[in-house]
N, C-alpha and C positions, 0 to 999 in steps of 0.2 A: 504494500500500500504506500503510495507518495504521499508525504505531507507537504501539504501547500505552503508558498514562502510567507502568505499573508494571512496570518490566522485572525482579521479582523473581524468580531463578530463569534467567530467556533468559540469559546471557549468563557465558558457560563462563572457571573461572578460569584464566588462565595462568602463565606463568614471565617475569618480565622484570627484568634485570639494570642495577642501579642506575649504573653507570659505563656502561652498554653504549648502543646506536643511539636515537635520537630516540624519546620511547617517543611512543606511538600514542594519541592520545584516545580511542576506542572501545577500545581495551583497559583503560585505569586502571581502570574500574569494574569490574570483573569480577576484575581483578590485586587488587586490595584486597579485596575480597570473601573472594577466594579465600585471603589472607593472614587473612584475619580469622577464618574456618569454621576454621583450624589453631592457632589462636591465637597467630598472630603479629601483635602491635600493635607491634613495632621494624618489622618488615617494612614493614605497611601503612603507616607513619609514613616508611620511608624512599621507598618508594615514591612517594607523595606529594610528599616534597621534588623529590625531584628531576623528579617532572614541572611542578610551580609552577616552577623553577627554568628550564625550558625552554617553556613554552608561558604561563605564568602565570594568575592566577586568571580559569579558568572555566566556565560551567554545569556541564559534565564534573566538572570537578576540584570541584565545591562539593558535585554528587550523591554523588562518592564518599568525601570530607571526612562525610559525613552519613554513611554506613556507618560512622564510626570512631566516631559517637555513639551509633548503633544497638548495636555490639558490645559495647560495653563496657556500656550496657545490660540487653545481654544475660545478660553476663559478673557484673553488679552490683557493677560499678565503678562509684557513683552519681555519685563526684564528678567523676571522670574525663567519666561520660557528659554531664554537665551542662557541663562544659569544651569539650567538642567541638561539641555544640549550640548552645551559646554564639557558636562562633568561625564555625559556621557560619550561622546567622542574621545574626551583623554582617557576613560580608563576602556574602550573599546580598541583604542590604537596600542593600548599596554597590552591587553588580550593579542593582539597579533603579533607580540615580538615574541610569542610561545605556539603562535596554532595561525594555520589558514585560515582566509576572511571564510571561506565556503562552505569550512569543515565540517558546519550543523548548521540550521537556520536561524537560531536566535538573535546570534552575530551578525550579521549581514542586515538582517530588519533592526535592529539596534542603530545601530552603526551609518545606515540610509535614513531611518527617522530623524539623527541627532542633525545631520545634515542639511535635511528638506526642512526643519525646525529653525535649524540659524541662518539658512535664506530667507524663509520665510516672516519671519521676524525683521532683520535687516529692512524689506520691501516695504514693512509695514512701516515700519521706522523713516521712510522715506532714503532709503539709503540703495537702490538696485541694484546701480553700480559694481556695489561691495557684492552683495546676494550674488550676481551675475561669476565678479570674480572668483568667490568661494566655492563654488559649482564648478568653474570650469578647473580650478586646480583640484579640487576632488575627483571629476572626472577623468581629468591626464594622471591622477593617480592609481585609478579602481577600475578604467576601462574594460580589464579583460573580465569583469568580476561581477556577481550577479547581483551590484547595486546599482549597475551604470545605467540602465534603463531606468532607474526610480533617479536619478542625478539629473540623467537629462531631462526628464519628463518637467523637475523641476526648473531647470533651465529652459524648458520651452517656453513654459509658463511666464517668463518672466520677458523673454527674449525674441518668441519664433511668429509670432502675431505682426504679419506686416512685411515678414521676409517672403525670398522664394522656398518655393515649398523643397525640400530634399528627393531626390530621385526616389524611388522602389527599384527594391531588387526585384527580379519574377523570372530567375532562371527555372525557378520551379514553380509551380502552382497550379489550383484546379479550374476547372470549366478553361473557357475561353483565355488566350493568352494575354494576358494584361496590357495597356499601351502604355509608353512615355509616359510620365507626366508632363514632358516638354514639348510631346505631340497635343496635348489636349487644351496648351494656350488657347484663348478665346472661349472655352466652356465650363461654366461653374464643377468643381469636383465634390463632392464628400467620400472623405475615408474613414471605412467603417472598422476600426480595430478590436479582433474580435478573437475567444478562445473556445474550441472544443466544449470545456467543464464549466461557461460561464452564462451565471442564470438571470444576470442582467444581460446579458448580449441577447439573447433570445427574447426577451422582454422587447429588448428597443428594436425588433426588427418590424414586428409590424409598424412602428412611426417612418422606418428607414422605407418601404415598402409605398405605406401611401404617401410620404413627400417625394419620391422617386417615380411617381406616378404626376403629381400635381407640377414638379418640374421638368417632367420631359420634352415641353416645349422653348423653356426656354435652353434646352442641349445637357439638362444636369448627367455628369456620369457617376456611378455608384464600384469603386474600387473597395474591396474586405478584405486586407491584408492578416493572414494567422502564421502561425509559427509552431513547430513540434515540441511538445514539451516532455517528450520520453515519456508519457504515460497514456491510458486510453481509459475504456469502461470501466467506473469503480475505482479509480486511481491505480491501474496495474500495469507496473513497466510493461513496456512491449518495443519493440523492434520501431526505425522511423518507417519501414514499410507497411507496418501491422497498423503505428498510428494514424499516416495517411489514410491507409480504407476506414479507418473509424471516421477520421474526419469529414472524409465525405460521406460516408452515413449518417452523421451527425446535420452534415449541409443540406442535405436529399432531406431528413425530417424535422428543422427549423426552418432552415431559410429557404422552402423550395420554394416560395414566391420572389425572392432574390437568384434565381437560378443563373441568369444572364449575368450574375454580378460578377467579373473575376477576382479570384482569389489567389494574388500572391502568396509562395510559403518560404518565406523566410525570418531567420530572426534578427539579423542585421535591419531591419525594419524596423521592430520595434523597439531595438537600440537606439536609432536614427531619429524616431518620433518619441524615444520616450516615453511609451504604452505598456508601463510597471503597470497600470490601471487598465483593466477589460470591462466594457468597452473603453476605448479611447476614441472621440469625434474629431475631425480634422475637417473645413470647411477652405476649399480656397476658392480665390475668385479668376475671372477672366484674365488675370493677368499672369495665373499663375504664380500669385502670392498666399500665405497663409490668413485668411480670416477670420479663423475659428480655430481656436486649439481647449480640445475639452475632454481632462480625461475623466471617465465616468460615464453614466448613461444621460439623456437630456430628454425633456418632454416634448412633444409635439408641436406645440407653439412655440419655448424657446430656440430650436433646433429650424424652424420654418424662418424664424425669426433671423436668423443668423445665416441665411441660401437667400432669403430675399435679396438683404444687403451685399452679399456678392455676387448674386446676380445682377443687381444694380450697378455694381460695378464696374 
């Protein structure tokens, strides 16, 4: 069974009692979580101690230290959030003068939160600049490493709205063979970045569906670029030939009303676009510039809302 690198959501929060029994590394993260949705940062803060205090710093305890940067975030406690991101990148970069970023997942979501936190803050801050800089030397750092797609994503965000949009690869892919994006100047695009196991992706196709319907006069084309992720049915490694046929029996019973749509397969894609997020929306206009960059799923009026304006374009 593969465990997914984003366990946002899996993992239900509990109750665990700071003086009480050995607390459980598979629970911290979910215990802080659920401290944090209430807004308890004393909690999550004690919680913390005392698990460092009995197991001492790691991956576990660094992923869930990265929640306390995220909330406060949330919360817009700037300074706060940028303290916590702080503390967890330096002992997340100590963690790797002993073990690979790869070696388990904690690490690596730890380590991508602390980062997408101290951009994100920075931007807020009125500073992008800096957010911008900090990204891109993280990235000339971690490129080969499976935080680069959540680095860039963050850097698109901040940067890619307004540029030209990055080629696609499509030496490989399903249905029909993909065109240029350099062929397609003069016609609105939407890229629909999309996963096998992803149950928002499936949710947003029927919006993708009928706005791909309501803009075919004015030339919209509809590109779904996906990627193999070594796994199929149930999360069970399989072979990239085994995953392919899954995928397009996946494509054959979601998106059969997207059937025309080609589907590039590669993952330098969603390196390039920064699609750590399924779905990830990509809107460009006539010019073939980026107008929309949105990872996540989008509703029907915003998503209409954002092809009008490039198509106006």
């Amino acid at each position: 069974m593969r465990i997914a690198t984003s366990i946002c959501g899996s993992i239900a929060a509990g109750v665990l009692a700071c003086a009480g029994p050995l607390l459980s590394q598979t629970d911290l993260i979910g215990d802080v979580r659920g401290q944090l949705s209430r807004g308890g940062f004393p909690a999550a803060e004690s919680e913390l101690g005392n698990y460092r205090a009995q197991h001492g710093v790691t991956p576990e305890y660094l992923e869930a230290l990265s929640w306390m940067g995220r909330g406060a975030l949330a919360a817009k406690q700037l300074d706060q959030a940028s303290a916590y991101a702080t503390q967890t990148r330096t002992l997340c970069e100590q963690q790797l003068t002993k073990r690979k970023l790869d070696a388990e997942p904690h690490l690596p979501i730890a380590l991508g939160a602390a980062y997408e936190v101290l951009a994100q803050t920075l931007a807020e801050k009125g500073q992008p600049a800096k957010a911008v800089s900090l990204l891109q030397s993280a990235l000339a750092r971690y490129r080969t490493t499976s935080i680069a797609p959540r680095l860039q994503k963050n850097l698109n965000l901040l940067a890619l709205v307004g540029k030209p949009a990055p080629e696609l690869e499509s030496v490989k892919y399903l249905g029909s063979k993909p065109p240029a994006l350099a062929s397609l100047k003069g016609s609105p695009v939407l890229l629909f970045f999309w996963a096998h196991w992803c149950v928002d992706c499936k949710g947003e196709a029927p919006v993708i569906v009928r706005l791909k319907q309501e803009f075919a006069p004015q030339g919209l084309v509809v590109i779904g670029p996906t990627k193999l992720y070594g796994y199929a049915a149930a999360g069970n490694d399989a072979t990239p030939a085994q995953e392919r046929t899954y995928i397009e029996s996946v494509r054959q019973k979601y998106y059969a009303s997207l059937s025309d749509m080609p589907v590039p397969l590669s993952a330098q894609n969603f390196v390039a676009y920064g699609a750590s997020t399924t779905p990830t929306l990509v809107v460009l206009n006539r010019a073939g510039q980026v107008a929309l960059y949105h990872p996540g799923a989008m509703s029907y009026e915003d998503l209409r809302a954002a092809l009008e304006t490039a198509v106006a374009r």
